[in-house]
C-alpha positions in Angstrom: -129.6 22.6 -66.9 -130.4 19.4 -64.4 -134.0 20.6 -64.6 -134.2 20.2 -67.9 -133.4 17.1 -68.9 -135.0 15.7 -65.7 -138.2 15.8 -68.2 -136.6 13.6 -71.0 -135.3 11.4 -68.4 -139.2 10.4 -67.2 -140.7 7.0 -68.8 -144.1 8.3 -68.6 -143.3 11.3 -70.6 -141.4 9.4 -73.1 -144.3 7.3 -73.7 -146.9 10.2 -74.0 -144.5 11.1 -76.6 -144.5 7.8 -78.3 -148.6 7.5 -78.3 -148.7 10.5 -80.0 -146.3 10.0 -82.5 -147.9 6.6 -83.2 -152.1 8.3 -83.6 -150.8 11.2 -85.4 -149.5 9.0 -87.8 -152.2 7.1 -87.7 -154.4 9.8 -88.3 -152.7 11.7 -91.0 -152.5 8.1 -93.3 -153.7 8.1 -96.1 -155.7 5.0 -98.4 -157.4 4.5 -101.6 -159.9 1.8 -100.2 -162.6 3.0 -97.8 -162.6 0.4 -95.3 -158.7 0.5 -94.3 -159.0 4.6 -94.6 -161.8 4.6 -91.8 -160.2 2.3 -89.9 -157.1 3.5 -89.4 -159.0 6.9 -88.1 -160.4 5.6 -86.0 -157.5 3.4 -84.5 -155.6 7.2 -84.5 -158.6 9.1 -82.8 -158.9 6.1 -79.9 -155.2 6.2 -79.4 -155.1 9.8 -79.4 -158.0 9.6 -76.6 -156.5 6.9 -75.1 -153.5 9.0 -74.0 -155.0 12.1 -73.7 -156.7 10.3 -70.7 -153.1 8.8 -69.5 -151.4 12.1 -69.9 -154.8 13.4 -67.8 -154.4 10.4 -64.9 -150.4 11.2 -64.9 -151.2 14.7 -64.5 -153.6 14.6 -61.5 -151.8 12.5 -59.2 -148.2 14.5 -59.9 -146.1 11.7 -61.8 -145.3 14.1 -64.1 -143.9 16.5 -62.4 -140.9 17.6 -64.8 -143.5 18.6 -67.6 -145.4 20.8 -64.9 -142.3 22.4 -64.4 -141.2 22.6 -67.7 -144.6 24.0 -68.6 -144.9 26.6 -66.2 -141.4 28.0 -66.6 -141.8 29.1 -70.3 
């Protein structure tokens, strides 16, 4: 049970999270003018990228550890 909550307990997971709560909403806004509607796209689909590439870096050099585990138990 310790295991488990180990992965919620992990700042860098909780703000992998947080990213992509914050570009999916971006990217599933919605906007009657063009200019705000493209733009907030593209601020989703840069911070979706952006922690793709975190979540990537974590990855590699183990500070994530928990969600390996986590992962490759279910």
């Amino acid at each position: 049970m310790n295991k488990y909550l180990k992965a919620y307990l992990n700042w860098r997971i909780n703000t992998l999270c947080m990213l992509a709560m914050a570009a999916t909403v971006l990217i599933v806004s919605e906007s009657k003018a063009f200019i705000p509607f493209i733009s907030t796209k593209i601020a989703g689909f840069a911070l979706a990228y952006l922690t793709f590439r975190l979540g990537k870096y974590w990855y590699n050099k183990g500070k994530i550890d928990e969600l390996k585990e986590l992962i490759n138990e279910e």
